[in-house]
C-alpha positions in Angstrom: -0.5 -27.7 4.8 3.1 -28.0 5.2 4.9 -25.7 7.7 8.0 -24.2 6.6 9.7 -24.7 9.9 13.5 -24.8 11.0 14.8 -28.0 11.9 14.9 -29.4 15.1 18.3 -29.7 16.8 21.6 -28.7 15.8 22.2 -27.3 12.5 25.0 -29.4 10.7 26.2 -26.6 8.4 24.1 -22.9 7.3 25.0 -23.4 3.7 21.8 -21.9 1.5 21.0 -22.9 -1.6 19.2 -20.1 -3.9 17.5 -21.9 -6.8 16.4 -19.9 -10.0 14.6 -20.7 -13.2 17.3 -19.7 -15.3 20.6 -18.6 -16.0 20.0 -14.7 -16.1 18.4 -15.1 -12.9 21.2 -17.2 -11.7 23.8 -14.6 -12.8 21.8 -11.5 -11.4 22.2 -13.4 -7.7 25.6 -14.3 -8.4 26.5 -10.7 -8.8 25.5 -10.2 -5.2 27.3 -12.9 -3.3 31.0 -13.5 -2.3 32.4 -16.9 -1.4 32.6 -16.5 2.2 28.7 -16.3 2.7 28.6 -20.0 1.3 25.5 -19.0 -0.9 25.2 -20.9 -3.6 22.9 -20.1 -6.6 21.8 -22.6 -9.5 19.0 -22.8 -12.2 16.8 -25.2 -11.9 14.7 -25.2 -14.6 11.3 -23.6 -15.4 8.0 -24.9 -14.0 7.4 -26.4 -11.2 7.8 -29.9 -12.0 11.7 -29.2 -13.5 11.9 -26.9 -10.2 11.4 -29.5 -7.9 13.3 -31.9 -9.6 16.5 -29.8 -10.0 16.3 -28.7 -6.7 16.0 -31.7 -5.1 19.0 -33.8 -7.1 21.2 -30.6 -5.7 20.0 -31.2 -2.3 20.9 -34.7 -2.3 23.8 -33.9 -4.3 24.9 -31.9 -1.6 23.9 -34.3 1.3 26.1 -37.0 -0.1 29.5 -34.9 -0.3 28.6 -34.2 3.6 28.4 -30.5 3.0 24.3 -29.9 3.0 22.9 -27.1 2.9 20.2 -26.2 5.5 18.1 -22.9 3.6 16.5 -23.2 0.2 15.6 -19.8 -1.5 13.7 -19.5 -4.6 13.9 -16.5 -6.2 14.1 -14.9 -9.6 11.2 -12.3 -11.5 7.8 -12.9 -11.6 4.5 -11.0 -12.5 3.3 -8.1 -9.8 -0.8 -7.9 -9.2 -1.4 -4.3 -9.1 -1.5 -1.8 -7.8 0.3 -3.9 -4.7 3.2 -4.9 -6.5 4.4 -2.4 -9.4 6.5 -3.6 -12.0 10.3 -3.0 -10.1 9.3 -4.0 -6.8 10.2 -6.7 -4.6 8.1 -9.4 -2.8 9.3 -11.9 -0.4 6.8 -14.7 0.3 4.9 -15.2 3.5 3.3 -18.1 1.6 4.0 -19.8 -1.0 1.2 -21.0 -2.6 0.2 -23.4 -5.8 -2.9 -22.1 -7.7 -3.9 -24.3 -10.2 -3.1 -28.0 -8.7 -6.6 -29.4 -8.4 -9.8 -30.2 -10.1 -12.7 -27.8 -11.9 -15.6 -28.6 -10.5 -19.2 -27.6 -11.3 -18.7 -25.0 -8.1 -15.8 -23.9 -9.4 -11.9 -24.4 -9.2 -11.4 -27.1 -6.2 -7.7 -27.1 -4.7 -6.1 -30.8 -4.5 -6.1 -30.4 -0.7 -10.2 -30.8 -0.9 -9.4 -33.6 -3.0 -8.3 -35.6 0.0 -4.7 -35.1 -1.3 -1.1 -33.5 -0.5 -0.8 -29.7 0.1 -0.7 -26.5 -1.5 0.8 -24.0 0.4 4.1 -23.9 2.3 5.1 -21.2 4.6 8.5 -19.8 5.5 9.5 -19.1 8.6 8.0 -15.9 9.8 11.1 -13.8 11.9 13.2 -14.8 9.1 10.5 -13.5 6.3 10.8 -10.2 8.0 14.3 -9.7 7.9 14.8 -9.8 5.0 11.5 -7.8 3.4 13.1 -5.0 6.0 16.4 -5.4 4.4 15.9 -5.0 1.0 12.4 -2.6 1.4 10.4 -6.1 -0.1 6.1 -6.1 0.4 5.4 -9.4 1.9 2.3 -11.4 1.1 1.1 -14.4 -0.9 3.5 -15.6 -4.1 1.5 -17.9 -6.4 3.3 -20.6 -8.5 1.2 -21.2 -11.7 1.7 -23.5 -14.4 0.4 -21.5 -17.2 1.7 -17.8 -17.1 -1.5 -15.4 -16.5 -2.5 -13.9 -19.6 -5.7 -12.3 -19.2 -7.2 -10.1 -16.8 -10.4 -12.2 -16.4 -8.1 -15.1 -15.3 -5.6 -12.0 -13.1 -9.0 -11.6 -11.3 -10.1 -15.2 -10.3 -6.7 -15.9 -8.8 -7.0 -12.8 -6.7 -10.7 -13.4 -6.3 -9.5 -16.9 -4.6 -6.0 -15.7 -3.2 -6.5 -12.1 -2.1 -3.1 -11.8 -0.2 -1.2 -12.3 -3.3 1.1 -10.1 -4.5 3.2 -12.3 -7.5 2.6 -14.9 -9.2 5.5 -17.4 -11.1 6.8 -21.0 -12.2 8.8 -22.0 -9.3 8.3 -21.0 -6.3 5.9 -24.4 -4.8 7.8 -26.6 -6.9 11.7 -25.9 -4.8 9.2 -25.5 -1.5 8.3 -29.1 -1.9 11.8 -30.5 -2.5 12.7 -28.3 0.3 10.2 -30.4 2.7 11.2 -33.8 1.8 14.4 -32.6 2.6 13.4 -31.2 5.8 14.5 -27.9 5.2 12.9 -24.2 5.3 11.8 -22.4 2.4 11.9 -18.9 1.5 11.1 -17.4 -1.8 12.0 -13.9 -3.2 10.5 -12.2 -6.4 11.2 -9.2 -8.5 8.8 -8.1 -10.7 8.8 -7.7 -14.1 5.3 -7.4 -15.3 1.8 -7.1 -14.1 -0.4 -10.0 -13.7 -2.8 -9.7 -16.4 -3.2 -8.9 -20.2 0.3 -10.6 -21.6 1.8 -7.3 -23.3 5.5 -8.0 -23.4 6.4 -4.1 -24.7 5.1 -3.7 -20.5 7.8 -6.0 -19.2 11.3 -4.4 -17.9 12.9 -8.0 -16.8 16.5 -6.1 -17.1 15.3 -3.3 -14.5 13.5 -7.0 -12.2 17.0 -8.7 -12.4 18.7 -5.5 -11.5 16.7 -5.1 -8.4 17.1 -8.8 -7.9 20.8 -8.4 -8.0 20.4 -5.6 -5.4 18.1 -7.1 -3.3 20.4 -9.8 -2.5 23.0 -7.7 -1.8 21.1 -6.1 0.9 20.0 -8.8 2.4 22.4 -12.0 2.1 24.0 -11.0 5.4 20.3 -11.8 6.6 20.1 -15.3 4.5 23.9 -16.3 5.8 22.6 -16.0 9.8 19.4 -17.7 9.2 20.6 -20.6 11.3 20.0 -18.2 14.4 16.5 -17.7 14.0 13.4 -19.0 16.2 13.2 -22.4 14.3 9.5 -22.5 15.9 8.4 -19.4 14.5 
């Protein structure tokens, strides 16, 4: 398992790069920040494949004008598992974790890690984690990235059956993590939700009241996001 810790030595520059899905996420960040906390937010695309790719051509991007950035935030809605994570609230991720990269087996669903290959769960640093869940009044706990939206509550069930820490599941989250590592660089991510995890009823969703607390959320808390820099980079 990769460890979502700070880089050793100096830092050369705390710029922070929050990657979204898409635009409307993008925007509802955007409506938080101001130029002087060097916070930059950009969609990425949806899924984790088009996640890590985007994110990692703007970190290399960004490496090769000599202004890097050294925090990568993914953030955006998502779907809540209840009742731990009502539709409106926030979750920041204490690990971010892949649930459906591996093989079915006769036993059951067998993660690529027993496989004798890669990883599936990153984790952010832990001081840094807690900041900013205390700033913005964010539940902290497992975020699942998924491939295939949950749409069932049999299928709700197994995931928490096999991930019982998770609050939120969505399309990103491991995807930016891993770009993130080969980079180097700590990870956080950040989800408001907009919808249980479960039976897909999209007259349930509210993803204008997610991106508003979104929006908010990262006006509490970007003052955390543009000291990270400081932080234990052991923890």
């Amino acid at each position: 398992m990769t460890q979502g810790l700070l880089p050793p030595g100096p830092v050369p520059h705390p710029r922070v790069l929050v990657a979204t899905a898409v635009p409307a996420e993008r925007d509802a960040v955007a409506r938080a920040l101001r130029p002087a906390h060097d916070v930059d937010a950009l969609p990425v695309g949806v899924g984790p494949a088009a996640a890590a790719a985007g994110t990692a051509t703007a970190l290399a991007r960004a490496a090769a004008t000599g202004r890097p950035y050294g925090l990568v935030v993914s953030a955006g809605i998502g779907g809540g598992f209840l009742p731990d994570a009502p539709v409106g609230s926030l979750v920041v991720a204490d690990e971010i974790t892949v649930a459906d990269l591996g093989a079915e087996t006769p036993d059951g669903f067998a993660p690529v890690t027993e496989l004798g290959f890669g990883a599936v769960t990153h984790r952010p640093p832990r001081s840094l984690v807690r900041e900013i869940a205390d700033a913005c009044g964010a539940a902290t706990g497992t975020v699942l990235t998924v491939s295939t939206v949950t749409g069932s509550a049999e299928r709700a069930a197994e995931l928490r059956r096999r991930h019982p820490r998770a609050l939120a599941e969505a399309m990103e989250g491991f995807g930016v993590a891993e770009a993130a590592a080969l980079h180097g660089l700590p990870v956080l991510e950040i989800r408001a939700v907009s919808n249980p995890v479960g039976p897909r009823d999209r007259a349930a969703w509210r993803i204008g009241d997610a991106l508003a607390a979104l929006s908010d959320a990262f006006g509490k808390f970007t003052p955390v996001l543009k000291g990270w820099h400081t932080y234990d980079r052991n923890d």
